[in-house]
N, C-alpha and C positions, 0 to 999 in steps of 0.2 A: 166749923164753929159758926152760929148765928150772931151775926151783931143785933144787940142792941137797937132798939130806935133812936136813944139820945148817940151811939157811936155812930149809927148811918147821919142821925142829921149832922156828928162833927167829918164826917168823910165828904158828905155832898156839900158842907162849905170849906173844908180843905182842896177835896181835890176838883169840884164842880165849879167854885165860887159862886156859890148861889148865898143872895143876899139873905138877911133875917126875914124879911118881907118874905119872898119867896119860897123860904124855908118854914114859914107859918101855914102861909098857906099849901103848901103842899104837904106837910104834919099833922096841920090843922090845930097848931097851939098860937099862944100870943106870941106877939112879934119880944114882950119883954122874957118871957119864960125863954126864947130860943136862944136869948142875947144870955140869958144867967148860963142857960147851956153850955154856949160857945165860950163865955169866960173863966168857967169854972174846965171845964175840960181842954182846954189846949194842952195842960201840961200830962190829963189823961189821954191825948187825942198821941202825943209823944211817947207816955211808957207804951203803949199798946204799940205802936210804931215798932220803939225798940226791943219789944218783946217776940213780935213775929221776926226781924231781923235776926234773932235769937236763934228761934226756931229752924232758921230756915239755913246757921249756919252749923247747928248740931246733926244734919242731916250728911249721912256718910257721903263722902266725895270718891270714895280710892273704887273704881272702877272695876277690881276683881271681886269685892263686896258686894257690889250691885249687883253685878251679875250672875254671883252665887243666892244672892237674896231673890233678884227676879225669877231664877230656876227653881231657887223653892217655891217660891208661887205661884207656878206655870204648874211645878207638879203637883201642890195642891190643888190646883183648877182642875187638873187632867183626873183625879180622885175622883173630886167631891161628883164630875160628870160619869164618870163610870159607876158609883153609886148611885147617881139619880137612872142611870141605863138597865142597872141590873133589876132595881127597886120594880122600875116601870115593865120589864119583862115578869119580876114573880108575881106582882099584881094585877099584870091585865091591863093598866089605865097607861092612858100617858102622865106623866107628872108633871112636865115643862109647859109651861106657858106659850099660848099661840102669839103670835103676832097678829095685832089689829082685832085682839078678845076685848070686852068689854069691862068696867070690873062691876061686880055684884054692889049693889046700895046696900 
């Protein structure tokens, strides 16, 4: 998830403390516009807070789950590679991407 410009500037003077000054000049807005910012979002700078804390405790903890989850994903990786292998033998081409290619403009 991307923040925001107004959530980065309330995180770089949460957790950076970098002044409004500072914070102008490196946003490139008024030193008043960062101050309405900063005041009007502490109590947004907080639900966002407790909303990833949220997040982050809905995430399965019991250990046999994980592990059943990570083997699913390992065999889906193990798949989707033997279809790009098989792909790449009916077709003649290779399909994977070199390492140190360029990309196309």
């Amino acid at each position: 998830m991307k923040a925001t410009k107004e959530e980065q500037i309330l995180r770089d003077r949460e957790e950076l403390g970098l002044s409004i000054r500072s914070l102008g000049n490196k946003y490139g807005m008024s030193r008043s516009r960062i101050h309405r910012m900063v005041l009007k979002g502490k109590g947004e700078l907080k639900s966002i807070v407790v909303k990833q804390k949220k997040e982050l405790e809905e995430l399965p903890d019991d250990v046999a789950m994980l592990k059943a989850m990570l083997r699913k994903e390992q065999l889906k990786n193990e798949l989707l590679n033997n279809v790009i292998e098989v792909a790449s033998k009916e077709l003649g081409i290779d399909i994977r991407k070199k390492r140190g290619t360029r990309q196309s403009d």
